[in-house]
C-alpha positions in Angstrom: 105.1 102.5 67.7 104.6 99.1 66.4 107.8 96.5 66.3 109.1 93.7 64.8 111.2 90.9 66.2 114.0 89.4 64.6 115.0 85.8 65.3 118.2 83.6 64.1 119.0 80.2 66.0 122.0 78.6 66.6 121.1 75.0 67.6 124.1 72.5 68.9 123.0 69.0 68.1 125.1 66.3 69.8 125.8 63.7 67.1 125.1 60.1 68.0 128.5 58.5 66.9 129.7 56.0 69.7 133.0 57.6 70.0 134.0 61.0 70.6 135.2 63.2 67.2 138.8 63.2 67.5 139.4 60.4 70.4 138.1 56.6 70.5 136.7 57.3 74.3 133.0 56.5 74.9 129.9 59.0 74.7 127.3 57.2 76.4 125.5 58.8 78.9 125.1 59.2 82.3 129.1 57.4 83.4 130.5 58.8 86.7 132.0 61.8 86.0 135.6 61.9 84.0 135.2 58.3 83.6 135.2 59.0 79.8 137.8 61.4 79.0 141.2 60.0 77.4 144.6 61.7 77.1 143.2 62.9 73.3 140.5 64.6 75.3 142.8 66.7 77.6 145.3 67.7 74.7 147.9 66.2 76.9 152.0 66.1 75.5 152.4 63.6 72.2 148.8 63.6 71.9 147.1 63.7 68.8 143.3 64.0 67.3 142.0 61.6 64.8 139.2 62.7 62.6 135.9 60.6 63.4 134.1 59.8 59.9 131.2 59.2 61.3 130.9 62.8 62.5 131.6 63.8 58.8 129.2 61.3 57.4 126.4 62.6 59.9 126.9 66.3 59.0 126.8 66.0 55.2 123.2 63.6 55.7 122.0 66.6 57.8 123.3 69.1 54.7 121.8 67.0 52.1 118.4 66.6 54.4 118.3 70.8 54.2 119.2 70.9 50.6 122.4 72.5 51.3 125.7 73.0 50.0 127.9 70.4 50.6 131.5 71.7 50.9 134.0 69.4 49.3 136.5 71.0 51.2 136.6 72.3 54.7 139.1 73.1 57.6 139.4 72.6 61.2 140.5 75.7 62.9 141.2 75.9 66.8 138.8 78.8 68.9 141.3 79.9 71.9 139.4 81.2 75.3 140.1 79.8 78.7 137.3 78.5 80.9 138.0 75.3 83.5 135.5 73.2 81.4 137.9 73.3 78.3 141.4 71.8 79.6 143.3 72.2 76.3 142.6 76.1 76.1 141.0 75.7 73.1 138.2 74.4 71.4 138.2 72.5 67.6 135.6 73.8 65.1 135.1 75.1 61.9 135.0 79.0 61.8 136.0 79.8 58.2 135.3 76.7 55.8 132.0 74.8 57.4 131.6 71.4 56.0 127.7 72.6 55.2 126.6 75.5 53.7 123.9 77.6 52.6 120.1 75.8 52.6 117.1 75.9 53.9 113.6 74.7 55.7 110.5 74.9 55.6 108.1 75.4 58.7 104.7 75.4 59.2 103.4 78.4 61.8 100.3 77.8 63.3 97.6 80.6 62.1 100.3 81.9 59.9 100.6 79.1 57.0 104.7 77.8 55.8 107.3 79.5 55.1 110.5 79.0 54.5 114.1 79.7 57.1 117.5 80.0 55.5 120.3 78.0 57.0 123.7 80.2 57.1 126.0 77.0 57.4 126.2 74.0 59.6 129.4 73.7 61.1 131.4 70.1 63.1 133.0 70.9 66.5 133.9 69.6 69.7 131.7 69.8 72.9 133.1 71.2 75.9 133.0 69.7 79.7 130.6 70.5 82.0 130.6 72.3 85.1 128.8 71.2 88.2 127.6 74.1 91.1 124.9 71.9 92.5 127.0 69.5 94.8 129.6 71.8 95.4 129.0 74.8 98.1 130.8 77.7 97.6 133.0 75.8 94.6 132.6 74.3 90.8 133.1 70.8 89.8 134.3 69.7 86.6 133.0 66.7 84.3 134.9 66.2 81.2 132.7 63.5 79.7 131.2 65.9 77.4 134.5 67.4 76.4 135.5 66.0 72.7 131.7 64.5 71.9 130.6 65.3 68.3 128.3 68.7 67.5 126.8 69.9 64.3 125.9 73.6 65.4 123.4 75.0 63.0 122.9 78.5 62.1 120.0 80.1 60.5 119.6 82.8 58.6 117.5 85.8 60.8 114.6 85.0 59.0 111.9 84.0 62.3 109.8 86.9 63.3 108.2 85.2 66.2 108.8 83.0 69.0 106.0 80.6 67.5 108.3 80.8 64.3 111.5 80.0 65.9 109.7 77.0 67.7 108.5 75.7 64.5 112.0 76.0 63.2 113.4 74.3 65.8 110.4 71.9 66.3 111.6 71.0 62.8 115.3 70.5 62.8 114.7 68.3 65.7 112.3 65.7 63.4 115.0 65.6 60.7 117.8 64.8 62.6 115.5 62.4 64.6 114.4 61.2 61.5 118.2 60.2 60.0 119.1 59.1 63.1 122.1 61.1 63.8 121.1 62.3 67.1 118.4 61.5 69.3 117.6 65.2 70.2 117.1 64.6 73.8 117.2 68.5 75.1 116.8 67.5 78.2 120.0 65.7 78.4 121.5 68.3 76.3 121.6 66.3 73.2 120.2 69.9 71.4 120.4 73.2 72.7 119.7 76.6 71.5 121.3 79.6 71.3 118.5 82.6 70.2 119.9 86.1 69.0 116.9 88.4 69.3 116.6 91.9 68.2 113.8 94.5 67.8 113.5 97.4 65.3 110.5 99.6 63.8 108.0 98.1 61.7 109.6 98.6 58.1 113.0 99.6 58.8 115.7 97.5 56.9 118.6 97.9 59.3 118.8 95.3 62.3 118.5 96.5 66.0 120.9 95.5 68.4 120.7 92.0 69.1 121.1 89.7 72.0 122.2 86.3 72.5 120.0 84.3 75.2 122.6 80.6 75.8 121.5 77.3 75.7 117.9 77.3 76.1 117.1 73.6 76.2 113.1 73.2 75.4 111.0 74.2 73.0 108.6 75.9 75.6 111.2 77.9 77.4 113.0 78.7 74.0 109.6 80.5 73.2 109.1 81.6 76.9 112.6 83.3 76.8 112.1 85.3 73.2 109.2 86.2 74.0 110.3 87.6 77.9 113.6 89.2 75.9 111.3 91.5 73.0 109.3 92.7 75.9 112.6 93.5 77.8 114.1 94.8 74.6 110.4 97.3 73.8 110.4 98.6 77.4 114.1 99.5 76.9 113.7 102.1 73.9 110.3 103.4 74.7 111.8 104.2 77.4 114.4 106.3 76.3 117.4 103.7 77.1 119.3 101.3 74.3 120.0 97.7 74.0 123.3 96.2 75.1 124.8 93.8 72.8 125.5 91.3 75.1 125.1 87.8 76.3 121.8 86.5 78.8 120.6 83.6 80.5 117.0 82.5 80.7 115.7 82.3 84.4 112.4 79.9 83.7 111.6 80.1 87.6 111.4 84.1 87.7 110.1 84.2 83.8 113.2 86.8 82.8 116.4 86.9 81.1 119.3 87.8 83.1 122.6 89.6 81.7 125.7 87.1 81.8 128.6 89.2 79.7 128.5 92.2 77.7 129.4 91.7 74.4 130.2 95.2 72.9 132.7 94.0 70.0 133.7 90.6 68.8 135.6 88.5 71.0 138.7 87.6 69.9 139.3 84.1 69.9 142.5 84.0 67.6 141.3 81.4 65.4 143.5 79.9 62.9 143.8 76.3 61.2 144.4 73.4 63.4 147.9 72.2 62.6 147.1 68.7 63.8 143.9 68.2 61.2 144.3 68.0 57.6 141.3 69.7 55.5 138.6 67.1 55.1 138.3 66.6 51.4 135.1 64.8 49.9 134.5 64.2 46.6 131.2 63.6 44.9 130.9 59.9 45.2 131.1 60.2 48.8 128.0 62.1 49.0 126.3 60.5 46.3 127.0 57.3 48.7 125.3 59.4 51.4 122.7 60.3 49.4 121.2 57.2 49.0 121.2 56.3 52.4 118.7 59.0 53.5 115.3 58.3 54.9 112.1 59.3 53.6 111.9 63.1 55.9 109.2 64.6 57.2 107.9 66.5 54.4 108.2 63.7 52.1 106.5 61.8 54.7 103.4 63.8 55.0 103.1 65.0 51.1 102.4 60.9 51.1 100.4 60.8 54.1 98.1 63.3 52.2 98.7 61.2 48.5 98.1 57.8 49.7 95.6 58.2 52.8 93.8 61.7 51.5 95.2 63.9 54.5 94.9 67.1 54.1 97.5 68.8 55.0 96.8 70.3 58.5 96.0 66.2 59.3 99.5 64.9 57.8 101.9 67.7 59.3 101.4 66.6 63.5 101.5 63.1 62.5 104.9 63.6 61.0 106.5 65.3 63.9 108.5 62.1 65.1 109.0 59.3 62.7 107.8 56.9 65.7 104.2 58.9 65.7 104.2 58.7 61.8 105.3 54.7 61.8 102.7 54.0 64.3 99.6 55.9 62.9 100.5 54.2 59.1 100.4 51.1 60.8 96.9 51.6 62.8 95.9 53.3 59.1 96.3 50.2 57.2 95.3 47.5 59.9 91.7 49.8 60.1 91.5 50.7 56.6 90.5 54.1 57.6 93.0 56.9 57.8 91.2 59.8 58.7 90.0 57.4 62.2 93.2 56.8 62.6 94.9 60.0 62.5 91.7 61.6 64.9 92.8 58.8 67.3 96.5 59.1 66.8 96.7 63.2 67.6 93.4 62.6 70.1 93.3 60.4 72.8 96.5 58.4 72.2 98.3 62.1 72.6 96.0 63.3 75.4 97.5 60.2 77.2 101.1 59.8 76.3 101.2 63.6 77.5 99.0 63.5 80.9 101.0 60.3 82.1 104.8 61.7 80.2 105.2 58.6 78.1 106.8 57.9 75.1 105.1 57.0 72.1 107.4 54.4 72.0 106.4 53.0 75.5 102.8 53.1 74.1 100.7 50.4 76.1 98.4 50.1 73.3 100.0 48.8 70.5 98.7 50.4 66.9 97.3 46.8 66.0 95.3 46.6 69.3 94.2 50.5 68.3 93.1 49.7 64.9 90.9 46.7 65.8 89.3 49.0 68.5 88.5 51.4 65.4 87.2 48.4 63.2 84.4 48.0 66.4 83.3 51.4 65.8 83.4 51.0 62.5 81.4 47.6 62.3 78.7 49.1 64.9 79.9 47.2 67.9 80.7 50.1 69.7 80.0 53.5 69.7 83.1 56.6 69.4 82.1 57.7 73.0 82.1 54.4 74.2 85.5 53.4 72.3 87.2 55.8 74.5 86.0 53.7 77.7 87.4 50.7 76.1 90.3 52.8 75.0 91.6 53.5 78.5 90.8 49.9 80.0 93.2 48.8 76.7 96.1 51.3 77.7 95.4 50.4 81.9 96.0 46.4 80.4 92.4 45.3 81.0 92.7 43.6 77.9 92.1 44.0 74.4 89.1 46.0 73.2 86.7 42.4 72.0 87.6 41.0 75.6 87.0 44.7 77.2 83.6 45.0 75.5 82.6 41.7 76.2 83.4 41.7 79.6 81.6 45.4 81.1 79.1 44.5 78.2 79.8 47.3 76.4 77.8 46.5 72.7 75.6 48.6 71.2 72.3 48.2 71.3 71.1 48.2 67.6 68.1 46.6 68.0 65.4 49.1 66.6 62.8 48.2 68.9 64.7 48.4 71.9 65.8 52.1 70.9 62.2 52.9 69.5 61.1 52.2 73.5 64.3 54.2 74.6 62.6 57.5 72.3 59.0 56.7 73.5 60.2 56.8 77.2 62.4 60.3 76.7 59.5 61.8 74.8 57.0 61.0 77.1 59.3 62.4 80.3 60.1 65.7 78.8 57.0 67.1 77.1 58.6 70.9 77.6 61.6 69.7 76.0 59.3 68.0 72.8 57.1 71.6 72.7 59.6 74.0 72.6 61.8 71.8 69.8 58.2 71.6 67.6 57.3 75.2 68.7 61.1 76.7 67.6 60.9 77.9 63.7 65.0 78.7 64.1 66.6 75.8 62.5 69.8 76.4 64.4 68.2 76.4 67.7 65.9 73.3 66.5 69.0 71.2 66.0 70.4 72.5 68.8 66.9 71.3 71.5 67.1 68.2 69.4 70.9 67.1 70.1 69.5 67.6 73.7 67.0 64.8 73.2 69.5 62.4 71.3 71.4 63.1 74.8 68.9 62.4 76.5 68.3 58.9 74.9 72.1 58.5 74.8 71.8 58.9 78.7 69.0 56.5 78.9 71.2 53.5 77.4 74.1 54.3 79.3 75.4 55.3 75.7 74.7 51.7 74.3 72.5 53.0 71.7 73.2 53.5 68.2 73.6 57.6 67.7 72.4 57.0 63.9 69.4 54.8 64.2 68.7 57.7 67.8 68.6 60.6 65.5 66.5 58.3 62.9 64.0 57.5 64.9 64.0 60.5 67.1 63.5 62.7 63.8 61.0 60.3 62.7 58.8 60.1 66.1 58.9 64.5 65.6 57.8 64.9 62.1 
């Protein structure tokens, strides 16, 4: 029998306001534990919450980024469940008037083209505490830092019918809300993590399997890791002759596996109702007019430029858009170098084959995209050639320099001098006469060109890959009639 997966996300984004949603205590990072959680925090006697605008304002740029409905009306209700991370008993969120509502994004799936995932709502809450096992044998610590810091959770429709979809989606939502600036999407420090609800069914049946909910998965590797570990669980379950559980799971990345944390048979009942210390949020049209025209040039926008203004396609422009850091930085190596398509080879080639085998941050760049676009005008003017810029290329990001003091220094220039390289043939052709007779003897263009490009390595070699490639094959071809 052939399956289908079904996918829907719920992604918790912690908002970067510098106060907590309902308290004025702090939510940097990385304080001693409990160092930043007030009386507001704990619910304690006579205390009351305070509604952050910021929060608000953050969640209706998000809504408006997704072309959703902005609610001018929405409610804060109270979820009750006890766990020693959440002091009051209860956690405030929105269950029954979201600030955001329906929209929508659109991905782009490797082999598989774009399309487009619904957003259900996007919803403001508080974040819990955070409970420590590590340093603790045989007991739990408690940090309620966390507990009261801004979230937007955003739910999606269960439109992804792939782990690589769901990783686009979220791939995505991380760039916009990178992009406004209303979180820095850290998922390492838990600034977004991901809920999946997987299910399986038969290959053209309507009606949804039983789903399960794998908790905060926090990277986009293990996120499609753990979907993709779950639908094989879930396939080996029925052809087996067993059901699904509707329940709750964990993601083991060391053992590869999902793990079963609570069943979840029916609903739980968390006795939501309306917060009697929060007034509805009312907003009017103004307001998000005003935030309207505060909002950044996106992703999309960003690349349907990319591929207007520097003649992309749009394959080139979608990577370069991925963080607005990697999009400022190849624009500005674009228009220093005057040649786009260079710059975007360079950008997603060796500037990412570094950043990623030494873990740095675009942002932490050594190279600077001036220093990268002059190294592309050398190419371009014949000082260098591309297999030599790459040389140059890592002296630049080891701080040897820039790429004219680099080149001058391990004499790096071409050799352009047609004489020079006409010696450079004679002395290849007249060391591999086998090589010369087969290429003259071959009537199979494709495997002409193919003991040719040998020979133009060959002279390559010879110059220690000073030559000029063009005026190689030139005179190579011309020497071999």
């Amino acid at each position: 029998m052939q399956w289908e997966t079904v996918i829907g996300l719920e992604v918790h984004v912690q908002l970067a306001t510098q106060s907590k949603i309902f308290s004025g205590a702090s939510t940097a990072f990385g304080a001693e534990p409990n160092e930043q959680a007030c009386a507001i925090d704990l619910a304690m006697p006579g205390m009351l919450p305070v509604l952050n605008e910021g929060a608000v304002r953050m969640a209706v740029k998000f809504g408006l980024a997704v072309n959703a409905e902005i609610a001018h009306r929405s409610v804060f209700d109270r979820k009750n469940y006890f766990y020693p991370d959440l002091p009051k008993g209860y956690q405030i969120s929105q269950m029954y008037h979201p600030i955001v509502g329906p929209g929508e994004v659109s991905i782009d799936v490797p082999g598989s083209g774009q399309r487009t995932v619904g957003i259900h709502h996007a919803h403001l809450e508080e974040d819990a505490g955070k409970s420590l096992h590590e340093d603790f044998h045989g007991m739990t610590g408690i940090d309620l830092n966390r507990a009261g810091t801004p979230l937007l959770e955003i739910v999606s429709e269960p439109d992804m019918r792939s782990a690589a979809e769901a990783v686009a989606y979220l791939r995505k939502l991380h760039a916009i809300v990178t992009y406004l600036g209303i979180s820095d999407g850290d998922m390492s420090q838990g600034s977004m993590r991901c809920d999946c609800n997987v299910s399986v069914r038969p290959v053209g049946q309507q009606e949804l399997g039983t789903r399960t909910e794998i908790k905060n998965v926090n990277s986009f590797r293990f996120v499609e890791k753990a979907i993709n570990t779950e639908v094989e669980r879930q396939i080996e379950l029925i052809e087996d002759g067993d059901r699904v559980v509707q329940e709750t799971r964990l993601y083991d990345a060391d053992r590869n596996e999902t793990r079963s944390m609570r069943t979840k048979e029916f609903a739980n009942d968390y006795r939501y109702f309306p917060d009697p210390d929060l007034l509805p949020v009312e907003i009017d049209d103004d307001y998000i007019s005003d935030v309207r025209a505060q909002l950044p040039e996106l992703p999309d926008e960003k690349s349907a430029r990319f591929e207007r203004e520097y003649g992309l396609s749009h394959d080139e422009s979608t990577p370069l858009v991925q963080t607005r850091t990697q999009a400022d930085y190849f624009e500005t190596v674009a228009r220093n170098c005057g040649d786009a398509r260079q710059a975007a080879n360079w950008v997603m080639g060796e500037l990412a084959r570094l950043l990623n085998q030494t873990d740095t941050a675009i942002t932490d760049c050594p190279v600077a995209p001036e220093a990268l676009a002059t190294l592309i005008q050398r190419i371009q003017d014949g000082t260098i050639s591309g297999k030599i810029a790459k040389q140059v290329f890592e002296a630049m990001w080891e701080g040897k320099g820039s790429a004219d003091d680099i080149i001058e220094a391990q004499g790096l220039k071409q050799v352009s001098d047609s004489g020079e390289i006409e010696t450079l043939v004679d002395k290849v052709l007249s060391e591999n006469t086998a090589m010369v007779e087969d290429y003259q003897g071959e009537e199979v263009d494709k495997k002409r060109k193919k003991k040719f490009n040998a020979l133009v390595g060959q002279v390559m070699k010879a110059s220690q890959g000073k030559a000029n490639p063009a005026q190689v094959n030139q005179i190579l071809q011309k020497k071999l009639g």
